[in-house]
C-alpha positions, 0 to 999 in steps of 0.5 A: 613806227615804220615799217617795210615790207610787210606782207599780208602775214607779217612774215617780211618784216625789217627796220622795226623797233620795240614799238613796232614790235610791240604793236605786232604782238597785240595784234598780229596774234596768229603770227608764226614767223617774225623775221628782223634784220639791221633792227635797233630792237632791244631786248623787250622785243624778244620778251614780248615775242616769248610770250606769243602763244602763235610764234613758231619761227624766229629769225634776228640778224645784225640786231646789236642791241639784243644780248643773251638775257632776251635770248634766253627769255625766247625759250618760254615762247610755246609754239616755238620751233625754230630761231636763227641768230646770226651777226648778233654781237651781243649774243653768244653761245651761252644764250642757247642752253635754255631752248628745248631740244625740240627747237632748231637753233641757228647760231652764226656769230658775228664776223670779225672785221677784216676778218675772213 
């Protein structure tokens, strides 16, 4: 397991997997924030952090191997307030129509190379 730049309350998190994931799960228990960028995580990472009882903000950027079935299980996470998704290629608008009203959702999907 690696991982960089994690503060004391877990909110600085980058290069991590499913495993690291899952060990933030068992043991993080008051983590409210899990931010995740450049990440080989797949979807058992978003089902493990639905069922978060602290989880409030969720943040996945360029994360290639998530898709809308693991979106779409984040709208059973309880404390939930907000998620941003952005550069996701395997996301699209269709994963949001689960999340409550009450939930802030970000979406950004990927630039198109070469692109504007």
């Amino acid at each position: 397991m690696y991982c960089q730049r994690i503060t004391q309350d877990g909110r600085r998190i980058n290069n991590t997997g499913d495993q690291s994931t899952e060990y933030f799960c068992a043991h993080a228990t008051k983590l409210r924030a899990y931010n995740i960028w450049l990440s080989d995580i797949t979807d058992r990472s978003l089902e493990l952090l639905s069922g978060m009882q602290s989880i409030e903000s969720l943040l996945f950027y360029d994360c290639p191997k998530i898709t809308d079935s693991g979106v779409r299980s984040l709208a059973a996470a309880p404390r939930l307030k907000s998620i941003d998704l952005q550069e996701n290629p395997n996301v699209t608008p269709a994963a949001l129509s689960d999340f409550d009203r009450s939930v802030q959702v970000n979406f950004h999907p990927p630039t198109p190379a070469g692109g504007d």
